[in-house]
C-alpha positions in Angstrom: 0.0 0.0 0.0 1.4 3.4 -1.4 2.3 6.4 2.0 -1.4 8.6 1.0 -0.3 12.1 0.8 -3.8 14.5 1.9 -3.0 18.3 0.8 -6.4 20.1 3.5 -8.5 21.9 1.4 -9.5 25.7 2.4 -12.8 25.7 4.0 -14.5 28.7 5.4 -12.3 31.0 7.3 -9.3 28.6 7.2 -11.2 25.9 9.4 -10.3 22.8 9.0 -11.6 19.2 9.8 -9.2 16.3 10.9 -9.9 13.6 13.5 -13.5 15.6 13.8 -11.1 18.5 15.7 -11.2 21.9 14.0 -8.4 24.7 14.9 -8.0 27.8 13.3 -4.0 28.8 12.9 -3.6 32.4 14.3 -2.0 34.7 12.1 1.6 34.8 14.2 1.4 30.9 14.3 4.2 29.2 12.3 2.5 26.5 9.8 4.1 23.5 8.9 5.0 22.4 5.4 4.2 18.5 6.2 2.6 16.6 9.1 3.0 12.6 9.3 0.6 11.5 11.4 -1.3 7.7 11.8 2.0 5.3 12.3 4.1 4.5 15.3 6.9 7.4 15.6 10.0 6.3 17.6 11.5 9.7 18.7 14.7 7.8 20.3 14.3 10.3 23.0 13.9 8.9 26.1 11.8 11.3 27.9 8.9 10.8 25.1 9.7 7.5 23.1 7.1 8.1 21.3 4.3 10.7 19.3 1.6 10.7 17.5 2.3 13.4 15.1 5.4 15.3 13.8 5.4 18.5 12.1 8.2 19.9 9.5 8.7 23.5 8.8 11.7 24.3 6.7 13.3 21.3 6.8 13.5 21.5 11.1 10.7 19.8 13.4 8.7 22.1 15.0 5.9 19.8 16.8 6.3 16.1 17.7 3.6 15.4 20.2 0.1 14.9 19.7 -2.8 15.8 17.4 -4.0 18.7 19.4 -0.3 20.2 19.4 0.1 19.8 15.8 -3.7 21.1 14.8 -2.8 24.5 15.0 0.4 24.1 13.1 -1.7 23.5 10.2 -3.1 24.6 7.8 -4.2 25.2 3.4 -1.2 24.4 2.1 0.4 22.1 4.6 0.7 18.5 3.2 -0.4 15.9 5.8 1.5 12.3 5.2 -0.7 9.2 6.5 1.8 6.6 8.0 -0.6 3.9 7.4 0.8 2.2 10.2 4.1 2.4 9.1 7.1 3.3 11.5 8.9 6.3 11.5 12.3 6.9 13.1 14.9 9.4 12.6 17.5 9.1 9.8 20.6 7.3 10.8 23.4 8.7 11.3 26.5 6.6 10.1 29.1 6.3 13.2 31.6 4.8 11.1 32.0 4.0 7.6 34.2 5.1 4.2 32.1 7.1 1.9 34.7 8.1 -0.8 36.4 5.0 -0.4 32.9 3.4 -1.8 32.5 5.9 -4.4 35.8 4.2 -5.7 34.6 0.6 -5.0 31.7 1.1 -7.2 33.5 1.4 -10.2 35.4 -1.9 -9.4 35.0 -5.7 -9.8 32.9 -6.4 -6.8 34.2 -10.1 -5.6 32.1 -10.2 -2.0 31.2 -14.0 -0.8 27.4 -14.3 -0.3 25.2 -12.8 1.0 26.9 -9.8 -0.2 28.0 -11.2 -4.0 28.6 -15.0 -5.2 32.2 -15.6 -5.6 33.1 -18.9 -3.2 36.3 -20.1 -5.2 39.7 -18.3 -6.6 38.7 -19.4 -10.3 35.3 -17.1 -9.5 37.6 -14.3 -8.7 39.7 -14.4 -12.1 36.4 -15.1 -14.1 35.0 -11.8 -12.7 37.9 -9.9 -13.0 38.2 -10.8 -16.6 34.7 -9.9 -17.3 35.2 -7.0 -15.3 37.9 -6.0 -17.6 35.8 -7.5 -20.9 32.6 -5.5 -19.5 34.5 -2.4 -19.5 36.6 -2.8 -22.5 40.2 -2.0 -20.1 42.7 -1.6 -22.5 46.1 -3.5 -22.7 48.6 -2.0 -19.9 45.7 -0.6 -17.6 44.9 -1.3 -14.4 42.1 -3.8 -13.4 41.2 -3.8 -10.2 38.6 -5.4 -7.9 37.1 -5.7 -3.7 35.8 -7.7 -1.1 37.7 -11.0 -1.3 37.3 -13.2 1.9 39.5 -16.0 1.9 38.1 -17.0 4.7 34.8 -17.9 2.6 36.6 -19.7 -0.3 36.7 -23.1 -1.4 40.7 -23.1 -1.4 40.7 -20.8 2.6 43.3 -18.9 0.8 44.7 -15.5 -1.1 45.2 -15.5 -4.3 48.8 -15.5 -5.4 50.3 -12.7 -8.2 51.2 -15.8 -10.4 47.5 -16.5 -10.6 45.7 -13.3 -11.1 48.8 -12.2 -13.9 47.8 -16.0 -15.5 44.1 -14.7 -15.8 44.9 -11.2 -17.0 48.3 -11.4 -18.6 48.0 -7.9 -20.0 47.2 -5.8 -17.1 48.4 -4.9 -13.8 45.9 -6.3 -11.2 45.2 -5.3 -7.3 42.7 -7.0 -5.1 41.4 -5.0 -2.4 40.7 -7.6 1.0 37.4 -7.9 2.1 38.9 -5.6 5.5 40.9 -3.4 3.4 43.7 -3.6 5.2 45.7 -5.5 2.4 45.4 -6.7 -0.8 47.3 -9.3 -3.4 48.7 -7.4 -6.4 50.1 -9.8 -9.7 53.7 -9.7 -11.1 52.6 -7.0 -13.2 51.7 -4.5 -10.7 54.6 -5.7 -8.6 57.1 -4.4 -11.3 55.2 -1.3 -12.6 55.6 0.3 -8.8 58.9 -1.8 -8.2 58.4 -4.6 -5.8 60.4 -7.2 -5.6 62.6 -9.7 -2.9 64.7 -7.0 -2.5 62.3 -4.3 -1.1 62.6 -3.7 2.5 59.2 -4.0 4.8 57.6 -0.9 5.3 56.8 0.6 9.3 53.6 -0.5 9.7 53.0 -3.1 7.1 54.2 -6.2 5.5 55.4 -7.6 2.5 54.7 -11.1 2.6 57.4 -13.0 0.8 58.0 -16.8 -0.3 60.0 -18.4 3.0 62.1 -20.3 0.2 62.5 -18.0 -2.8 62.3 -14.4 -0.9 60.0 -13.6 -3.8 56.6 -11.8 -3.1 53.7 -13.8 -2.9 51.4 -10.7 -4.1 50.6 -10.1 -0.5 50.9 -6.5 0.9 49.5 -6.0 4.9 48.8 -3.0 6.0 50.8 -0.1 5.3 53.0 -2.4 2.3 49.2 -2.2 0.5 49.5 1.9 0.1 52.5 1.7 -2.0 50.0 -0.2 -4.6 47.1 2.1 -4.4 49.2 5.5 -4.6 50.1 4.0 -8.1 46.3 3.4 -9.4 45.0 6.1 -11.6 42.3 8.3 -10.4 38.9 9.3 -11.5 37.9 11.7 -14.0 36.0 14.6 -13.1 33.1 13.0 -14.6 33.5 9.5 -13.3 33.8 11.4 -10.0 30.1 13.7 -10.2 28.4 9.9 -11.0 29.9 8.2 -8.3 29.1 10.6 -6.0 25.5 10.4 -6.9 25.7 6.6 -7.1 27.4 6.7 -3.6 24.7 8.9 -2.0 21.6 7.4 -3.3 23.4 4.1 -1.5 23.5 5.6 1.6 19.8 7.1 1.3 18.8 3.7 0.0 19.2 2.1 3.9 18.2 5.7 5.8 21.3 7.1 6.6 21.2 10.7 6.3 24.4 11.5 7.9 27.6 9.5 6.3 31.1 9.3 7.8 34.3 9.0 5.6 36.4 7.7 8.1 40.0 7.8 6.6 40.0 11.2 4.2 43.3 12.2 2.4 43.6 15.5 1.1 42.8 15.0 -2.2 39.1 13.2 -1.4 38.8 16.1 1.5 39.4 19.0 -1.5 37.3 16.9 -3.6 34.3 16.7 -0.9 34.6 20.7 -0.3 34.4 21.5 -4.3 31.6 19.3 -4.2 29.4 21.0 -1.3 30.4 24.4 -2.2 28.5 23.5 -5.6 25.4 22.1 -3.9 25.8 18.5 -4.8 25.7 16.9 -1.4 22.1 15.9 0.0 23.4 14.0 2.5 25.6 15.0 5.0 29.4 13.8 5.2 31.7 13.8 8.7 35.1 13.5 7.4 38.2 12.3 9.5 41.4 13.5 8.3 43.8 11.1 7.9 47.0 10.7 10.4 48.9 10.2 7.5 48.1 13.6 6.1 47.9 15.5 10.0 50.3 18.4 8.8 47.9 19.2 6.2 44.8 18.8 8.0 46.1 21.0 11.1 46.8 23.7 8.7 43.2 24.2 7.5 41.5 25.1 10.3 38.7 23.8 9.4 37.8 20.9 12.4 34.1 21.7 13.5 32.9 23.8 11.0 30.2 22.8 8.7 30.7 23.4 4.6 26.8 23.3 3.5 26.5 19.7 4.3 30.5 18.3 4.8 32.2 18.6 8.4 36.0 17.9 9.0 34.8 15.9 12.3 37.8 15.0 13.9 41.5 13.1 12.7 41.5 9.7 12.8 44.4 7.0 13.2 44.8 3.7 12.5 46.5 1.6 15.3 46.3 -2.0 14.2 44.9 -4.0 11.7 42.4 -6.7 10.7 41.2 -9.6 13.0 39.9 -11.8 10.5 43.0 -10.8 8.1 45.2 -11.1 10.8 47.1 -8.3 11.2 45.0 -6.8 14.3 47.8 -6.3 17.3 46.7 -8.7 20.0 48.4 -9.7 23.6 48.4 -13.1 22.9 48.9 -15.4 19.4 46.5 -16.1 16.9 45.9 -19.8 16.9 46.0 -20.3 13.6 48.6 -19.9 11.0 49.3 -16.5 10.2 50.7 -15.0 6.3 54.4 -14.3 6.8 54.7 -15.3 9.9 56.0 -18.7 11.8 56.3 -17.6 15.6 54.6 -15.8 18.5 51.9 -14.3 14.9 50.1 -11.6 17.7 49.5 -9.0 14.5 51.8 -5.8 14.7 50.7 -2.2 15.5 51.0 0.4 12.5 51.8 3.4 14.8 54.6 3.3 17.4 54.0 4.6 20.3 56.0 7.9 20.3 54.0 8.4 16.7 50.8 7.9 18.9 51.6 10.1 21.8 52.8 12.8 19.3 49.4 13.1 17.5 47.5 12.6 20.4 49.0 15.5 22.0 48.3 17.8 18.8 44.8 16.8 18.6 44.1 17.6 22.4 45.7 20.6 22.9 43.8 21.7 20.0 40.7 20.6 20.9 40.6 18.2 18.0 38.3 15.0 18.8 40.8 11.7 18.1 39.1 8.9 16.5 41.4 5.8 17.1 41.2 2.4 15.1 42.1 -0.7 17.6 40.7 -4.0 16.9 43.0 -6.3 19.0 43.3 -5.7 22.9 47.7 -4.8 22.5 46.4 -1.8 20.7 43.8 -0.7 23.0 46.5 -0.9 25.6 48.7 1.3 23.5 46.3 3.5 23.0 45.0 3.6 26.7 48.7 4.0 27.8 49.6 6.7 25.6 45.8 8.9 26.6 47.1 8.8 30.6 50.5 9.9 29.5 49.4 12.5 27.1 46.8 13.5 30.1 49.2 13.4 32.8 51.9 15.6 30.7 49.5 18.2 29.6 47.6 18.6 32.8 44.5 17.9 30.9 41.2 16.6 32.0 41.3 12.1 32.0 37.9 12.5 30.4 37.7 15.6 28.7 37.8 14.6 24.9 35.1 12.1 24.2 38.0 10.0 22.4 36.2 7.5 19.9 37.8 4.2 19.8 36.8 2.6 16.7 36.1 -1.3 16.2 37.3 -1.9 20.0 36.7 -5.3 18.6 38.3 -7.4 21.2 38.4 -4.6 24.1 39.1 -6.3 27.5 36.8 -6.3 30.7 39.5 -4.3 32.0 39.7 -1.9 29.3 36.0 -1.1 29.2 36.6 0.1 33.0 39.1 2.8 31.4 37.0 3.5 28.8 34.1 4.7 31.5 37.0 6.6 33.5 38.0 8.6 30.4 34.7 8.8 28.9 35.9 6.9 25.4 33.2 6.1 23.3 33.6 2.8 21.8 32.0 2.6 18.2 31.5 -0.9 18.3 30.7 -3.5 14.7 28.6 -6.1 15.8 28.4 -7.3 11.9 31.3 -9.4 12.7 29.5 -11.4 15.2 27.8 -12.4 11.4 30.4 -11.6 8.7 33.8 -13.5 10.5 32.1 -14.8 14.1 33.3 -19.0 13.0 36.7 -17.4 11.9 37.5 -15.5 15.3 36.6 -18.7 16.5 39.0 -20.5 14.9 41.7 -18.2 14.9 41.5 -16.9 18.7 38.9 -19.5 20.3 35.7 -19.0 22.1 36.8 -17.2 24.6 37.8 -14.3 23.2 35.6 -14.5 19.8 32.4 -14.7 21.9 33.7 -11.5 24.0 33.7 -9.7 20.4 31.7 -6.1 20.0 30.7 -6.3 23.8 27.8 -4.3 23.7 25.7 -5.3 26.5 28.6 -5.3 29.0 29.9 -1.9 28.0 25.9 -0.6 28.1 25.9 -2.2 31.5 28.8 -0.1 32.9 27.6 3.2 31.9 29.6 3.8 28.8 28.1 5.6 25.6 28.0 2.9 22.5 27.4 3.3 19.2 27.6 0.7 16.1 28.8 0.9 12.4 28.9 -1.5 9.3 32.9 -0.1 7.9 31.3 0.0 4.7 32.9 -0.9 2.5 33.8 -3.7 4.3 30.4 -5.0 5.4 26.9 -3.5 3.4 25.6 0.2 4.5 22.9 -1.9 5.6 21.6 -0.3 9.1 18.9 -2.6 9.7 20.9 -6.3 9.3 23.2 -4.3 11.7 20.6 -3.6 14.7 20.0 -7.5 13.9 23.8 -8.5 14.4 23.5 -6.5 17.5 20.6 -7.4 18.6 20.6 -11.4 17.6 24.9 -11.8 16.9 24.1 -14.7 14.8 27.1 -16.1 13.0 27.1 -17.2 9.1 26.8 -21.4 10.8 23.9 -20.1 13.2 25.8 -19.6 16.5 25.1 -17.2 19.0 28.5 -15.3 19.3 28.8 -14.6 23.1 24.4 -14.7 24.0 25.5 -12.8 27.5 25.8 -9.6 25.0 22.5 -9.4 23.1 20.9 -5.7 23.8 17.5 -4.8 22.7 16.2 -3.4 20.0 15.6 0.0 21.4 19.9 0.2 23.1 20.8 -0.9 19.3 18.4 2.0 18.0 20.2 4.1 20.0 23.5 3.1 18.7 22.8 3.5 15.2 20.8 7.3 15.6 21.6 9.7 18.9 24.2 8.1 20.2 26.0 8.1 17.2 24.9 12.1 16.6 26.5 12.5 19.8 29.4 10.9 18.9 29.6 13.3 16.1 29.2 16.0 18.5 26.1 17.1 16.6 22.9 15.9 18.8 22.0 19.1 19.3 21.4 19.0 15.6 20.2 15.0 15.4 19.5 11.6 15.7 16.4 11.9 17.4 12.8 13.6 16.6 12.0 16.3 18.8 11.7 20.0 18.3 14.1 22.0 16.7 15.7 19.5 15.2 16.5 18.6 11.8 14.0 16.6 9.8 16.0 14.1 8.9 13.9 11.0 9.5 13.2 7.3 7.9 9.9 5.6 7.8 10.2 1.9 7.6 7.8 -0.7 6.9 8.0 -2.6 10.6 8.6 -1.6 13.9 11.9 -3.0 15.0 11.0 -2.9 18.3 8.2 -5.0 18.3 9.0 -7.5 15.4 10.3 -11.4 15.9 14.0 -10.4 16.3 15.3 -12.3 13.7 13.0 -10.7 11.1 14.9 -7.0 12.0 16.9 -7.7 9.6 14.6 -7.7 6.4 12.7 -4.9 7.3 12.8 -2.6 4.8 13.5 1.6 4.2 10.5 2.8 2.6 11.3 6.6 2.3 14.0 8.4 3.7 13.8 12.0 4.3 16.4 15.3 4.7 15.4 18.2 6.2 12.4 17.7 5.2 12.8 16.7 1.5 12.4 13.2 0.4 15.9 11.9 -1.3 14.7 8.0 -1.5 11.4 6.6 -2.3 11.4 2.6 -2.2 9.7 1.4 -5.5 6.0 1.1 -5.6 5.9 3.6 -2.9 
């Protein structure tokens, strides 16, 4: 059944009919552009869970309450939206994702393992490379490149080698972007063109993994070895970039999120993002995290806190340690599996040192700059916990005065989640693992620590401000099949990952809208309906709170609204 949209017709005088009430609007009250009335509205404000009605005048909530409080905010031309039952909640607001990084991945070979995509063997990955290449007529010496490979979820439990992916495309140098994208296999081709070979020293902070026999690279970069590929890939044309953008956007819309997050910006995507909102052509909005790499040229601009009609440089962000299920996430004690380029005591590696650490920590603080810190494995939440007291202590600075965002905390400890309630850290947790790589944390650090991953419910418990995020590109935007994974942590085999840290429904909500606003340090703005703010809101086509909670996950965005206008309507809406 299609949302029925009433426009009130002018009766005598301005008086109106609706519910059998009449009201007439005095001539100083404000009157709304749209009402939605006639569904369950889940404000995600505590005080008042939920309305009855909410008004929108100029793209800002001015009523959410009931009919009698909205009646004389309307009036001739004010367009009255019937729910029909449906639900309406306010637009998510991403806590942690790569938005320009998926405008890039669009244009690649996508080779995701179901649900996602359908590749499940290493002959599917060179089959849809070369009709990636075939599909866009690549020509001879280019660059073909592809995302999203799981070895974990192949046939042979494997990467790919270079030998293989140069047999398959024999005329083109080929990189493969990891399902975590914190490595990637190149083939020989690539390997020449940007001069790797078994004489090239390892890079701080990554790894090339070589054959133990021959010293000759296996196509294998880790971390920081796999940016010495992707500086050498060509970039997009003006052109290309204005369609991705829109392509990127409309993605986002498509699952309700109405605020993105590009969690790792370079310079070049930040100048790109600011050209791009200075012309209008964002209609979502975009918090960017400078890059560590790039913190020189960040610090110089200015520019942290300001909104750019629609694009905010929202804090820097750095990247401690790596990838759980790719192994490379720094951990206290070894994987139990074997590890890529590694034979003894394989606990990952960080990809800052400390003194690195402490240095930008110290800039960012003193500067008032909010620090959003990747740590996966529980050595680089100690690194990072260490290096916060001593940067603290030195300074004379508040313990808790920075609302620090610790991003993944994937494998934070008991012990660690009583520091992060001390300092006030906000641990943006991604509960999609429990789904995506649950069996393979099993296997690779056993039950113990795989069930203790994302631990939501315990860090709810002890008084600490959560909030949840998909990394797109490395799991789908997908907001809803994310409350699930927090909600139900399901793995791929149908085991509960850890049951003790379910939360409900409503604490995942939370997570996902104004928690995660004030994360951003924008709830005044955000993430939940009430008056004043933006009208930024989704309307779904269940209630998540009151659904079988298995079925959370296939409830589906209907319409998603920005301040007020509509930017996705789901077909045969």
């Amino acid at each position: 059944m299609k949302l029925q949209t009433l426009v009130f017709a002018t009766l005598y005088l301005g008086l109106f009919c609706w519910s059998c009430g009449t009201a007439v609007p005095s001539a100083s009250a404000e009157i709304a552009d749209t009402v939605y009335h006639n569904g369950v509205i889940i404000t995600m404000n505590d005080q008042q869970q939920e309305v009855e009605v909410v008004a929108v005048l100029e793209g800002k909530i001015v009523a959410a309450g009931t009919m009698a409080e909205v009646r004389a905010l309307t009036g001739v031309h004010t367009e009255v939206i019937d729910l029909a039952g449906r639900t309406m909640i306010p637009g998510f607001v991403d806590a942690h994702s790569h938005f320009t990084l998926g405008m890039k991945m669009i244009a690649q070979a996508n080779l995701n393992a179901p649900p996602v995509d359908s590749i499940k063997t290493i002959p599917d990955i060179l089959k849809r490379l070369q009709e990636h290449q075939q599909k866009l007529n690549i020509p001879k010496g280019q660059w073909v490149l592809g995302w999203g490979y799981d070895p974990d979820q192949l046939t042979e439990r494997r990467h790919p080698t270079a030998s293989e992916l140069s047999a398959a495309l024999p005329d083109h140098p080929v990189f493969i972007i990891h399902t975590s994208f914190h490595m990637g296999v190149a083939n020989d081709q690539a390997l020449e063109m940007i001069g790797i070979n078994e004489h090239t020293p390892q890079p701080p902070g990554g790894m090339i993994v070589k054959d133990f026999d021959t010293g000759a690279p296996t196509g294998l970069l880790q971390e920081s070895a796999m940016y010495m590929m992707i500086g050498a890939m060509p970039q997009a044309t003006a052109a290309q970039a204005a369609s991705l953008l829109q392509m990127t956007q409309a993605y986002y819309a498509s699952h309700g999120v109405t605020t993105a997050q590009d969690g790792l910006t370079d310079s070049q995507s930040y100048e790109y993002l600011k050209s791009a909102a200075a012309q209008d052509k964002l209609y979502i909005d975009i918090q960017a995290l400078g890059s560590y790499r790039e913190a020189d040229y960040f610090m110089q601009l200015d520019e942290f806190g300001n909104d750019q009609n629609g694009l905010r440089l929202a804090g820097m962000k750095i990247t401690t340690d790596g990838s759980p299920q790719g192994k490379t996430a720094y951990f206290k004690k070894s994987y139990l599996t074997q590890v890529p380029g590694c034979t003894s005591e394989c606990r990952g590696f960080p990809m800052v040192q400390p003194e690195e650490l402490q240095r930008l920590m110290q800039t960012c603080y003193q500067n008032d700059i909010q620090l959003y810190v990747h740590c996966n494995g529980d050595a680089s939440i100690d690194m990072l916990l260490d290096t916060h007291e001593k940067v603290v202590n030195e300074s004379a600075l508040p313990l808790d005065a920075q609302r620090t965002v610790v991003i993944h905390s994937q494998f934070v400890r008991p012990d660690q989640l009583e520091k992060y309630k001390a300092y006030e850290f906000i641990p943006s947790f991604f509960t999609n693992h429990a789904f995506f790589w649950g069996d393979v944390h099993t296997l690779n650090l056993g039950k113990e620590r795989a069930d203790f991953l994302s631990p939501m419910r315990s860090a709810i418990d002890a008084g600490i401000t959560v909030t949840n995020h998909t990394d797109y590109n490395v799991t789908p935007i997908n907001q809803l099949f994310l409350l699930w994974t927090s909600v139900v942590r399901q793995s791929r085999v149908k085991h509960i990952m850890g049951p003790d840290e379910r939360i409900t429904p409503y604490e995942g909500l939370k997570a996902l809208t104004i928690n995660s606003a004030y994360q951003h340090h924008i709830d005044h703005l955000k993430g939940s309906i009430e008056i004043g703010k933006l009208a930024d809101l989704v309307i779904l086509d269940a209630n998540p709170l009151t659904v079988d909670p298995m079925a959370i996950k296939d409830i589906q965005v209907l319409t998603t609204i920005k301040e007020g206008k509509v930017i996705y309507q789901h077909k045969g809406e």
